[in-house]
N, C-alpha and C positions, 0 to 999 in steps of 0.2 A: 659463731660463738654460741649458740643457743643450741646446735648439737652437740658440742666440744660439754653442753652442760648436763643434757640430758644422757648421756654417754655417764656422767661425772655420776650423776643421779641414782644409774641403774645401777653400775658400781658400790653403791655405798650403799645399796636396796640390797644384793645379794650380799655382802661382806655384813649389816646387819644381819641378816638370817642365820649367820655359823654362831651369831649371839645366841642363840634361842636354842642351841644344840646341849642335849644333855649328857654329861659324861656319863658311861655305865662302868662301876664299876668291877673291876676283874676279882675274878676267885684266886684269891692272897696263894693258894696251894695249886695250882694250875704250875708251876715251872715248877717246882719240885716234884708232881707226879709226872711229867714229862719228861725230864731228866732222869728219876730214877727207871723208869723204861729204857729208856737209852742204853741207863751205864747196863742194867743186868741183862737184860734182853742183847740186841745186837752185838755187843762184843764177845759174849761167849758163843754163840748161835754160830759171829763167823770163824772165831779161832776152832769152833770144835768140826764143824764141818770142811775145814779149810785141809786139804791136802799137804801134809809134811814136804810132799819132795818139790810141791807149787809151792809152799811157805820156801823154801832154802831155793826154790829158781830165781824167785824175786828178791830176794837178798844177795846172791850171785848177780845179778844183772845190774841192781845199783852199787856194789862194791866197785862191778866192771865199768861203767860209767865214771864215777867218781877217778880211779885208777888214770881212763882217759884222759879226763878235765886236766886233772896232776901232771899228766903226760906230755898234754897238747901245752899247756902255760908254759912249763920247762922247757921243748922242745922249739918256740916262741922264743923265749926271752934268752938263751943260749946260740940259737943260732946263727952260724958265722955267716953265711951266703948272705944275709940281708947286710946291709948298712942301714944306718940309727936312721936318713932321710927315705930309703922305703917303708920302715917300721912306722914312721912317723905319718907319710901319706898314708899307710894302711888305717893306723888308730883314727885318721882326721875321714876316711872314707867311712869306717862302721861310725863314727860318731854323725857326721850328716845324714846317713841311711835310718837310724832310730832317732832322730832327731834331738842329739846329746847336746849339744849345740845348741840350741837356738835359744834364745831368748828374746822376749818381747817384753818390753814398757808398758804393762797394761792399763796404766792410768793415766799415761801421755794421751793413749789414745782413745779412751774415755773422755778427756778432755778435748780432743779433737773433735769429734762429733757433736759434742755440746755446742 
C-alpha cells in the first residue's frame, strides 16, 4: 500500500508542475503571413515550371484510371459467368481481408477486465 501511494505522490508532483507552465502567446499574424506564402509562392512557381505535355499526361492517366474503375464495377455487376453465391463469397472474402466486418463490443470488454 505504501508504494501504490508513493507512486500516487509522484503523480500528482509531476501533474502539479504543468500548473506552473506559462502559456506564450502566438503572433496573431503568424497564419496569415504563412498562408499567403503558400497561396502566391508555390502554386505559381509549380504551374509555371510544370511542363504542358506532363501537365495533360497526368490528366490522361487519371481520366484512364477513372474509365477503369467504370469499367471494372460494370464489368462486375453484369457479369453472366458468376452466379449471385460466387459474387456473394467473393464480397464476404474482400470484406474479411480489410476487416469490413468485424466488429467488437468495446465496453463489454472494458468491463471484463474490470
Amino acid at each position: 500500500m505504501d508504494k501504490e501511494k508513493r507512486i500516487l505522490d509522484e503523480v500528482k508532483k509531476t501533474i502539479s508542475l504543468l500548473d506552473d507552465v506559462i502559456n506564450i502567446e502566438p503572433n496573431p499574424y503568424l497564419f496569415t503571413r504563412v498562408k499567403a506564402q503558400i497561396d502566391s509562392k508555390s502554386y505559381k512557381l509549380n504551374r509555371a515550371n510544370e511542363n504542358p505535355v506532363f501537365r495533360l499526361a497526368k490528366q490522361l492517366v487519371f481520366a484512364l484510371l477513372i474509365l477503369f474503375n467504370i469499367y471494372t464495377i460494370i464489368n462486375f455487376i453484369t457479369s453472366d459467368g458468376q452466379t449471385s453465391a460466387t459474387r456473394d463469397q467473393y464480397i464476404k472474402n474482400v470484406k474479411s481481408e480489410y476487416f469490413l466486418d468485424y466488429n467488437v463490443d468495446y465496453l463489454a470488454n472494458l468491463e471484463s477486465e474490470e
